[in-house]
N, C-alpha and C positions, 0 to 999 in steps of 0.2 A: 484667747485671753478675755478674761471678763472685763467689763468697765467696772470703774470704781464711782460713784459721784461722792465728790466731799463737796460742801459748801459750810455756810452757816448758821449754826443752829439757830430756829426762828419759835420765841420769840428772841432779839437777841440777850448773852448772857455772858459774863465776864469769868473767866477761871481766876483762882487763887493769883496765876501770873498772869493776869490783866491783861491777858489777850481773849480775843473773842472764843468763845466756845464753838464745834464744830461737830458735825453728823457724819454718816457716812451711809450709802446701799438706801435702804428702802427708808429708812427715817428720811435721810437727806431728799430723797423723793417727797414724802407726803409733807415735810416742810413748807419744799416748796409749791406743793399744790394747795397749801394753806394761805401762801403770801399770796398765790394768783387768785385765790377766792375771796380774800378779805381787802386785795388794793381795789379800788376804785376806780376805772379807768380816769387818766388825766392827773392822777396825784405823781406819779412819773416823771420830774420833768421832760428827763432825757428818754423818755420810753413810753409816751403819753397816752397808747392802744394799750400798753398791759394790763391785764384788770379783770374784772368782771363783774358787770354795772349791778350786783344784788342792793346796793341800797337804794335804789329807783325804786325798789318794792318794798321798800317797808311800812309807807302808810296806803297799801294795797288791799282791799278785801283779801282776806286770809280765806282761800276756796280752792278750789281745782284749778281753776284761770291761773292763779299766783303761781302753784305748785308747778304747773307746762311750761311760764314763762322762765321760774328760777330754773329748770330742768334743761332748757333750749339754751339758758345764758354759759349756766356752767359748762354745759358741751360743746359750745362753741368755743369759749376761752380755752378749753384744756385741748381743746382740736388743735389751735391755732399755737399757744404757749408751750404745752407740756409734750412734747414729741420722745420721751421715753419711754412712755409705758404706754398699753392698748387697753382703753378703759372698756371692758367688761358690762359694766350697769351705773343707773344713777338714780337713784330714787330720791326725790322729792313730797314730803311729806308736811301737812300741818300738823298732823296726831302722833305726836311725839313718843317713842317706848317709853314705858314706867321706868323699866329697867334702865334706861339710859340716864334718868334723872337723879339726882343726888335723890339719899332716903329720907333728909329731911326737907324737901324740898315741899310745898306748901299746896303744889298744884294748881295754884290761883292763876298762872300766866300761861299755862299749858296751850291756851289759847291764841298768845302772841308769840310763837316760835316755830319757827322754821327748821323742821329736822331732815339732815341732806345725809344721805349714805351713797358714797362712790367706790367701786369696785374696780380693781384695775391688775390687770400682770406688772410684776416687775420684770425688766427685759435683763436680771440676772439669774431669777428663776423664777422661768414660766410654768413649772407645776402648782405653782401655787399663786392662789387668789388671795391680792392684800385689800385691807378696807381702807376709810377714811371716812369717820363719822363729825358733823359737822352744827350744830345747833344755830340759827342764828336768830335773834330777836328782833322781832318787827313793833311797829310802833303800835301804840293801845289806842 
């Protein structure tokens, strides 16, 4: 029997009947690997290790240093939190794809962002490699 995961669709959102809207499979996965990469550890009250400390680096030299530490943080967090899937790769990048950026996008801040690509099985079907592309902004 396969597993199913439902949870919450994040960010959260209300249906017409005013109940929470909901994921299911591989969405409900990279949901949730999105709430464990953008909580902060300690914002939890009751879960105060969840997290994954990336705003410790935002007013960081934006270098290779930055890009090993963000790389070290997220694999540790999703070691430790996300026991579903078998993460595959994690690239951490300051040089952002073009093609990832909107077409109007000005290219002025190309400089202050953090582009994270994580790779990973779903443990419903392991023939195929899902992604999770992740931009984040660091301070100027």
């Amino acid at each position: 029997m396969r597993a199913k995961f439902i949870g919450l669709q994040y960010p959260l959102t209300k249906t017409p009947r005013g109940t929470f809207a909901q994921k299911t499979g591989v969405d409900q996965i990279k949901a949730d690997m999105l709430q464990l990469l953008l909580t902060n550890p300690g914002e939890r009250v009751m879960l105060p290790e969840f997290g994954t400390p990336l705003k410790r680096l935002f007013f960081e030299q934006n270098d290779t240093l930055l890009e090993d530490q963000a790389r070290r943080m997220i694999l540790e967090s999703l070691n430790q939190w996300e026991p579903r899937v078998e993460i595959t790769g994690v690239s951490v990048t300051s040089k952002v794809p073009r093609e990832v950026l909107h077409p109007e996008d000005t290219m002025e801040d190309t400089d202050h962002i953090l582009f994270i690509k994580i790779e990973f099985v779903d443990p419903v079907d392991i023939t195929e490699i899902q992604e999770l592309e992740l931009q984040i902004p660091l301070g100027a």
